[in-house]
C-alpha positions as CSV (number, residue, x, y, z in Angstrom):
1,X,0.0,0.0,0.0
2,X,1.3,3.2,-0.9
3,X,0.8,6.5,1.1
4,X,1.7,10.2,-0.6
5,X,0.6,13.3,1.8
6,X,0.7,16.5,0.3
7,X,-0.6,20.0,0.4
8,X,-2.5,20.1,-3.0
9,X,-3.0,17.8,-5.8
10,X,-4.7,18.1,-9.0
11,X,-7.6,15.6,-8.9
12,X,-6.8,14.7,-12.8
13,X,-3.1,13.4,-11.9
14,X,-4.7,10.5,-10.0
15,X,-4.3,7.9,-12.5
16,X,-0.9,8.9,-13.5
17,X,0.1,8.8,-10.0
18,X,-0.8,5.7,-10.0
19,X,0.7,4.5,-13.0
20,X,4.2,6.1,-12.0
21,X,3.7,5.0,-8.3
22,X,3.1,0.8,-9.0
23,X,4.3,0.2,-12.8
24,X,8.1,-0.1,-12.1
25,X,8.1,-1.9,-8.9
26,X,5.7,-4.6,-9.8
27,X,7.8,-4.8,-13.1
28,X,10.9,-4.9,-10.7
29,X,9.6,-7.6,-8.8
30,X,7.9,-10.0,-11.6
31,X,11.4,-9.8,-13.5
32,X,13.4,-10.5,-10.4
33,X,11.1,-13.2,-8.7
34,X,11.0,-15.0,-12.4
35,X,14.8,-15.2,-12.6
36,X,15.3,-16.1,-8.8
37,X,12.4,-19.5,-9.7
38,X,14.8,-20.6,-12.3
39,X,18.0,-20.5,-10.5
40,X,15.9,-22.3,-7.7
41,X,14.9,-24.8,-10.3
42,X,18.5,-25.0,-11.3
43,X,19.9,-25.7,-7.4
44,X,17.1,-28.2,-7.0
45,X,18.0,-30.4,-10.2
46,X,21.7,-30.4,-8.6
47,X,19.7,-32.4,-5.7
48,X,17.9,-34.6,-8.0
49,X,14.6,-33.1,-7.6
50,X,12.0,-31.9,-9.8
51,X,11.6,-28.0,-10.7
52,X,8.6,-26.7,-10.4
53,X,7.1,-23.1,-12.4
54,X,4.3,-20.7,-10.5
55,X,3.0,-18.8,-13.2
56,X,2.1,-15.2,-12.6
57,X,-0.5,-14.7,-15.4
58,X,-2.4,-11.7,-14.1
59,X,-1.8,-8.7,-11.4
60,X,-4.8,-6.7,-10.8
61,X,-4.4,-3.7,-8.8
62,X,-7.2,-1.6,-7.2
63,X,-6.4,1.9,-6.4
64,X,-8.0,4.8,-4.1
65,X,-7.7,7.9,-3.0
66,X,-9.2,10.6,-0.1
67,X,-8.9,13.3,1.8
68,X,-8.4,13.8,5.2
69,X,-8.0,16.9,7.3
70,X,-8.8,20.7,7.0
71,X,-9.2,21.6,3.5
72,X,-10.8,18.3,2.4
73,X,-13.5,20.2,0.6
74,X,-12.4,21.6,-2.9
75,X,-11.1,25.2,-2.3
76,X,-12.9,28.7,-3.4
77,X,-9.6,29.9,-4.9
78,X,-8.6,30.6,-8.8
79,X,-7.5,26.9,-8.6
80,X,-10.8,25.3,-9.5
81,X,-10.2,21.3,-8.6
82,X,-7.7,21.4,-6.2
83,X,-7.9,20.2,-2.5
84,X,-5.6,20.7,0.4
85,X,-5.3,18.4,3.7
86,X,-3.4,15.4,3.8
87,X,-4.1,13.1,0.3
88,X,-3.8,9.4,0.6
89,X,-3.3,7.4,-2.4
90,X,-3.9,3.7,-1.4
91,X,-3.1,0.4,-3.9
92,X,-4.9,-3.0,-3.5
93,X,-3.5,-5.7,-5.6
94,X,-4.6,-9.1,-6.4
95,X,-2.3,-11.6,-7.6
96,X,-2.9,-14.8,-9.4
97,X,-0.8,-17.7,-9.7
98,X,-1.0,-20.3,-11.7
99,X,1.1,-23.7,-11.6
100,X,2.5,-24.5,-14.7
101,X,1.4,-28.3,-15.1
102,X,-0.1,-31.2,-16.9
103,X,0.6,-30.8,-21.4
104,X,2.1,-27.3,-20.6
105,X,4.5,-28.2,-18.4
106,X,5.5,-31.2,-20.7
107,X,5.9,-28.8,-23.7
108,X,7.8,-26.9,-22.1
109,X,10.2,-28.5,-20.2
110,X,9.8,-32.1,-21.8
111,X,9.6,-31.4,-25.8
112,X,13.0,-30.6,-27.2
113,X,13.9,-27.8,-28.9
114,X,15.2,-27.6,-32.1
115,X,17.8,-26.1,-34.3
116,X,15.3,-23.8,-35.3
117,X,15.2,-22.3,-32.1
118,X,17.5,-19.5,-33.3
119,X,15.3,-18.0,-35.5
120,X,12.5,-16.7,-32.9
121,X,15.5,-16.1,-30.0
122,X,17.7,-13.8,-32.4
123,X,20.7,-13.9,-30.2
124,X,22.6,-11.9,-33.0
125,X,26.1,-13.3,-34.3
126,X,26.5,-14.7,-30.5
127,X,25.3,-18.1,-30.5
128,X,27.8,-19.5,-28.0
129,X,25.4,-19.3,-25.2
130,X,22.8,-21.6,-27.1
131,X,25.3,-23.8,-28.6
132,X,27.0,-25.0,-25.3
133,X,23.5,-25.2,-22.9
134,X,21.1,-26.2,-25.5
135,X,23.2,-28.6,-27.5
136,X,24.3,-31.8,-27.0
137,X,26.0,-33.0,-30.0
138,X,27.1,-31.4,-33.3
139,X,27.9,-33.7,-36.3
140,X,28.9,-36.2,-33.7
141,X,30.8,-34.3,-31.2
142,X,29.7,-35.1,-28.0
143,X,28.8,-31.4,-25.0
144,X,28.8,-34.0,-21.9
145,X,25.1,-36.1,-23.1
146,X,25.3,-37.8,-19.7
147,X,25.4,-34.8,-17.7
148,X,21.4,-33.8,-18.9
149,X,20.3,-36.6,-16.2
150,X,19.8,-35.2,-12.8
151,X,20.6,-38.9,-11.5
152,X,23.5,-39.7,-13.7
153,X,27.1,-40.0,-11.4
154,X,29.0,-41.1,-14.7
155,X,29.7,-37.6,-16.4
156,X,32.4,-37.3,-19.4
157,X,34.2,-34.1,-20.3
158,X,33.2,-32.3,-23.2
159,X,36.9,-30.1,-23.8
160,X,36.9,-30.8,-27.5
161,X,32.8,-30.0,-28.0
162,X,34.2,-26.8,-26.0
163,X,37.1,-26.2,-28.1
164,X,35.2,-26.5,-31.0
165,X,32.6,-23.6,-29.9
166,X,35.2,-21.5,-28.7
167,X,36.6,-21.5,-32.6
168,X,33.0,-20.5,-33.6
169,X,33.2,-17.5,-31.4
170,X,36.5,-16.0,-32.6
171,X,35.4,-16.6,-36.0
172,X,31.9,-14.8,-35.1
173,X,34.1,-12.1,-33.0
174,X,35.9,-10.6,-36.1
175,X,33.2,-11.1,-38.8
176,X,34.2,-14.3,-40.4
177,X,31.1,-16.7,-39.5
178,X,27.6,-15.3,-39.4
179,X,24.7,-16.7,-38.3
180,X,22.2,-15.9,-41.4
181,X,18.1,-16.6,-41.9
182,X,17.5,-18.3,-45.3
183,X,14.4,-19.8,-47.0
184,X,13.9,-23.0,-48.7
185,X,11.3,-24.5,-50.9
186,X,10.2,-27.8,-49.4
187,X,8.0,-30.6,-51.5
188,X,4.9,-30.7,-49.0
189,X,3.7,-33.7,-51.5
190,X,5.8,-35.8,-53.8
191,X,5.7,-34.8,-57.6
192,X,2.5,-36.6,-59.7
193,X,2.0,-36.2,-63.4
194,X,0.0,-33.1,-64.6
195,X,-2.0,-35.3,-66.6
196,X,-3.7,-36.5,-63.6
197,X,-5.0,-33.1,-62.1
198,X,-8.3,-32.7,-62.5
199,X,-8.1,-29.8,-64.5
200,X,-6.3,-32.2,-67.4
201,X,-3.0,-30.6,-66.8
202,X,-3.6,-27.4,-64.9
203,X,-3.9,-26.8,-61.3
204,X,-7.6,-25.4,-60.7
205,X,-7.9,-22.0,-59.5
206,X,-9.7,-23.2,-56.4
207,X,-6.8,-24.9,-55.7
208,X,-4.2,-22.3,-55.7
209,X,-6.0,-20.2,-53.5
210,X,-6.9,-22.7,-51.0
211,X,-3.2,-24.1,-50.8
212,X,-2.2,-20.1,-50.3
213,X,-3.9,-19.5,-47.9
214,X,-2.5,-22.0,-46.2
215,X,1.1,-21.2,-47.3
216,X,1.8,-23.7,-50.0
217,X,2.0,-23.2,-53.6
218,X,1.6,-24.9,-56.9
219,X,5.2,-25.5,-58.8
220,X,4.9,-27.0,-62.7
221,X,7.8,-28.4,-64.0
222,X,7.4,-30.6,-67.6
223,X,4.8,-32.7,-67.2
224,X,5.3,-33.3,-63.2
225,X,3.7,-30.7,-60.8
226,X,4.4,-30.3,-57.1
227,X,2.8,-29.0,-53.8
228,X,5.5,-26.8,-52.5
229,X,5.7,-25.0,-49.1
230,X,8.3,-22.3,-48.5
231,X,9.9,-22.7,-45.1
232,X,13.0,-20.9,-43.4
233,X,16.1,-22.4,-42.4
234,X,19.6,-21.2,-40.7
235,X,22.7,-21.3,-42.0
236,X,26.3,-20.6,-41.0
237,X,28.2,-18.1,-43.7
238,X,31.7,-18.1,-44.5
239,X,33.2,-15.0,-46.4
240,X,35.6,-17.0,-49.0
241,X,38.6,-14.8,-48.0
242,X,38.2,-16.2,-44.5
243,X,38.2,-19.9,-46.1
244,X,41.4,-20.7,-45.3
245,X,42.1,-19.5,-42.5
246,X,43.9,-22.1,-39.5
247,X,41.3,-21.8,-36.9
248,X,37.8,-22.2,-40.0
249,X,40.3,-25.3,-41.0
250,X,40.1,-26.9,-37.6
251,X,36.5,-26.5,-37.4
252,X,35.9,-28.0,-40.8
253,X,38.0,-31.0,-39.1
254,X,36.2,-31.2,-36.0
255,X,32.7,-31.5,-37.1
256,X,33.4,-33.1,-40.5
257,X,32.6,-30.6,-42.8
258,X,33.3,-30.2,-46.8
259,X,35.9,-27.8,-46.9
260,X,35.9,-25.0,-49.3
261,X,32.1,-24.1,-48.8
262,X,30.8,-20.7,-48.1
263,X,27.2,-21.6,-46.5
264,X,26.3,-24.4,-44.5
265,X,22.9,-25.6,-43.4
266,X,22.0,-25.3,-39.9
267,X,19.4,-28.7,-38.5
268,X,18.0,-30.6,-35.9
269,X,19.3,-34.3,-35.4
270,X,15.2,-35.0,-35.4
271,X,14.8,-33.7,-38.7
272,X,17.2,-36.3,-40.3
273,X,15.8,-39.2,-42.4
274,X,17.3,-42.2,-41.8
275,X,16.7,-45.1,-44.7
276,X,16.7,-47.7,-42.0
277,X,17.8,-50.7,-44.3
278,X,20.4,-48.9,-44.8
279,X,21.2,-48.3,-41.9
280,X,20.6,-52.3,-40.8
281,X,23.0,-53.4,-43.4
282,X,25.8,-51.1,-42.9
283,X,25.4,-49.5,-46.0
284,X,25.8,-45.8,-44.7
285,X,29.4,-45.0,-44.3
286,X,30.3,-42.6,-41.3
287,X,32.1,-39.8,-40.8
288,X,32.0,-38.2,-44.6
289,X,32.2,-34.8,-45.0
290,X,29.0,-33.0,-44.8
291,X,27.7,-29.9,-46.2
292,X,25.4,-29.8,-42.8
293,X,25.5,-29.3,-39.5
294,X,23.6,-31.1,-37.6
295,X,22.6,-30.2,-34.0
296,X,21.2,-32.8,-31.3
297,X,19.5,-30.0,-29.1
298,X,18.0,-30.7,-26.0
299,X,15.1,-30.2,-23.8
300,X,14.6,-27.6,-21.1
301,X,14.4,-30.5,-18.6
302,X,17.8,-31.6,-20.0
303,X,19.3,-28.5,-20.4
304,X,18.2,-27.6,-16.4
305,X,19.6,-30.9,-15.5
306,X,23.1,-29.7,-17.5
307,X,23.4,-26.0,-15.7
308,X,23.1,-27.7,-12.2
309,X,26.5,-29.7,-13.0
310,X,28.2,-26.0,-12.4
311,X,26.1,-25.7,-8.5
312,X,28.7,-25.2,-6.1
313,X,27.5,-27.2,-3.2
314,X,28.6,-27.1,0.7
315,X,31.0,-29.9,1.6
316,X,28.9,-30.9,4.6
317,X,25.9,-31.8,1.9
318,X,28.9,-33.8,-0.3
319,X,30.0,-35.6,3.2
320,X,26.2,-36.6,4.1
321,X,25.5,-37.6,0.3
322,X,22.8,-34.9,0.5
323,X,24.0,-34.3,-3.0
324,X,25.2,-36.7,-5.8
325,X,29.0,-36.7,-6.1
326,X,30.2,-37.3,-9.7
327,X,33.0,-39.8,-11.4
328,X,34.5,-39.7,-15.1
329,X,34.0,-43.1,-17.5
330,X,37.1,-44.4,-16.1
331,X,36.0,-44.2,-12.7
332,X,37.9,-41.4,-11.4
333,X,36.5,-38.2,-9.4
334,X,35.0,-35.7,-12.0
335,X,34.7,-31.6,-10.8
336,X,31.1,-31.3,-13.2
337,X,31.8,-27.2,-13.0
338,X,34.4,-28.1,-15.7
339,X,31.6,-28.9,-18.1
340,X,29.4,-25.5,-17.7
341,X,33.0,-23.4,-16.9
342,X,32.8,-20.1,-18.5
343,X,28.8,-20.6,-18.8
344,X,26.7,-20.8,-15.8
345,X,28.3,-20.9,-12.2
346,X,25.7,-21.2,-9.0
347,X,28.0,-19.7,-6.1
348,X,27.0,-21.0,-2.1
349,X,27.6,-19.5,1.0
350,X,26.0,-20.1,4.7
351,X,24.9,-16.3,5.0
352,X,23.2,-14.0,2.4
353,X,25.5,-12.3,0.0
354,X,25.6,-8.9,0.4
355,X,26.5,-7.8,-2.9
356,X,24.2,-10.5,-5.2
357,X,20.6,-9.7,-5.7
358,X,20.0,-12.7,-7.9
359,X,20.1,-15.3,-4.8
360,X,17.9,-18.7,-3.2
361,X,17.7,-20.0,0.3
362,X,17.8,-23.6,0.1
363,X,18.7,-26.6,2.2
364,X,19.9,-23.9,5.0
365,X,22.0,-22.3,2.5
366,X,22.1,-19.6,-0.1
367,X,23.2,-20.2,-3.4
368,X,23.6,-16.7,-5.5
369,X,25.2,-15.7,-9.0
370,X,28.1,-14.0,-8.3
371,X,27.4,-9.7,-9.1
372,X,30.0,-9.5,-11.4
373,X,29.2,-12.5,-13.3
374,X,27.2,-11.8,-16.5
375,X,27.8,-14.6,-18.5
376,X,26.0,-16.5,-15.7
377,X,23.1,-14.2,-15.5
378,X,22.8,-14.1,-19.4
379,X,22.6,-17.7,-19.3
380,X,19.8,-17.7,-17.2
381,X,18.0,-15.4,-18.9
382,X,18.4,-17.1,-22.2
383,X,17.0,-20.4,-20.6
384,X,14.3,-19.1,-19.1
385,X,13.1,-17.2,-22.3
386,X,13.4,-20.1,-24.3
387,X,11.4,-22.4,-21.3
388,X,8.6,-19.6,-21.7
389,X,8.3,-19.8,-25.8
390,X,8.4,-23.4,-25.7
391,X,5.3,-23.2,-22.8
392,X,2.2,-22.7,-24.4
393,X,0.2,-19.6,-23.4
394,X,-3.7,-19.5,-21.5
395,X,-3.4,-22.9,-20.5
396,X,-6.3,-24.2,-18.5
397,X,-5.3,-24.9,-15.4
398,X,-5.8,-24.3,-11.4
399,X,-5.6,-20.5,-10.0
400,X,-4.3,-19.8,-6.7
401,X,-5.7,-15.8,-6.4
402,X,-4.3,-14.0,-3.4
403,X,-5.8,-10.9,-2.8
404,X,-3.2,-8.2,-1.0
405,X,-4.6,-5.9,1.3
């Protein structure tokens, strides 16, 4: 509740009083709350627990105002509309939360994303933050797949996947790798013979316009005709004088690429078609070069489950086996911060950080994002965006309204 006191006040200024006196904060707060239940999701998954959303769909805020005191009545001066007296400007709102469960939760934590991804999040020539959470293979090079299970103990580095997106960002750094929005025509329908079209050779106007408003399109070629669809698609570009340069060589290397091309397509592993006798008879030879690169992306629920390996935890919790404690595939210890290192690091301390807004109590600790660590808070905010797009809006669902007096 907000209280102003003042001499006069102009009766009309209410609502913008209002506005500037509630708009901020509760923007403040709904931005700050929403980042701290993701880095609480995080620290849980560390624990091998679920996360869990609270969905703030609605704030609905009732104000009012009065007068009190002498000169509560509207003066008899020259300025008509104006009171004097102590003004009291009082805000009543009524929040309603909203448990993100049942399909929407699934979409949005369960279904994984795809390559694709990068086209509504336009994370400009940067995509190293997407590559190294969202990802968890490129063209067969493995970002730590085992490290995506809250319950897993058995996690294996992932320095070359690391190396390999490290090259991608000094290529991006100084222009010589762009991330770039192209379109495609894609056969919605396999090609049949014109002479079979009910029109004896010639797509019916009814047809055309039905299939455009729908987004398709009619293509002749010959005596074939096909039901096209135009969709979009992202590729990597290479400027040829960067071609042959060392560090664009090794990355051709790592991930198998054809050397000497200026464009490559950008794709989910999903996507892929797979000729499955092929496949059965050993008939598909691995490892060719590839004019694609093919991206294995994850889950929110998997990538979650990959950000929690960089939780610092207390060493009492690691001594009780509060908290899982990890081993490489040869059996040795494994520190699984090494994995998320330069990415996403969950700092913990017994007492509150002073100089760290962006901090959870949990498990009588609190476990914060260091103030000077961006890269960590960027991370977060990436997730979390993508968790939201992936969720689907208005779902129907139980409404816990609290009304704040």
């Amino acid at each position: 509740m907000g209280v102003i006191a003042c001499s006069t006040v102009a009766t009309g200024c209410l609502g913008s009083w209002a506005i500037r006196g509630t708009r901020l904060q509760y923007n403040q707060s709904f931005s700050h709350t929403a980042s701290q239940e993701m880095l609480l999701n995080i620290v849980r998954m560390r624990y091998g627990e679920i996360p869990g959303f609270l969905d703030l769909p609605t704030v609905t805020t009732l104000t009012e105002a009065s007068t009190s005191g002498a000169g509560a009545q509207p003066s008899d001066t020259p300025l008509q509309g104006v009171f004097g007296g102590k003004f009291t400007l009082k805000d009543e709102p009524t929040l309603s939360y909203q448990p993100r469960s049942g399909d929407n939760l699934a979409k949005s934590l369960i279904k994984a994303f795809e390559a694709e991804l990068l086209l509504d999040i336009a994370p400009g020539n940067d995509t190293r933050t997407f590559l190294r959470a969202f990802v968890d293979s490129i063209n067969g090079v493995r970002n730590s797949p085992t490290a995506t299970s809250p319950g897993s103990c058995i996690i294996e580095p992932n320095d070359e996947y690391r190396y390999a997106i490290e090259l991608i960002d000094g290529l991006q750094s100084r222009g010589a790798l762009k991330a770039r929005v192209a379109k495609r025509d894609v056969e919605a329908h396999g090609r049949v013979p014109a002479k079979d079209l009910p029109g004896g050779g010639k797509v019916p106007g009814v047809g055309m316009v039905a299939a455009a408003k729908k987004g398709y399109f009619y293509e002749v070629s010959g005596e074939e005709v096909a039901l096209l669809k135009e969709s979009r698609l992202m590729a990597l570009t290479i400027p040829p004088e960067h071609l042959g340069e060392a560090d664009f060589q090794e990355l051709v290397r790592i991930f198998r690429l054809e050397p000497g091309r200026s464009v490559y397509a950008v794709k989910s592993q999903e996507n892929d078609e797979i000729d499955y006798l092929a496949e059965s008879a050993g008939a598909t030879p691995l490892g060719e070069p590839t004019d694609t690169i093919t991206l294995n992306v994850r889950s929110g629920y998997q990538v979650l489950a990959f950000l929690s390996k960089g939780v610092d935890v207390p060493e009492s919790h690691l001594r009780r086996g509060t908290v899982g404690i990890f081993k490489a595939p040869d059996g040795r210890p494994f520190d699984a911060r090494q994995i998320t290192q330069g990415l996403f690091k969950v700092c913990v301390q017994k007492h509150r950080p002073l100089r760290s807004e962006l901090a959870v109590y949990y498990r009588g600790h609190w476990f914060y994002i260091a103030e000077d660590d961006v890269q960590s808070r960027s991370t977060l905010n990436l997730v979390k965006f993508a968790i939201d797009l992936q969720s689907q809006s208005g779902n129907a669902g139980p409404v816990l309204t609290l009304p704040l007096n």
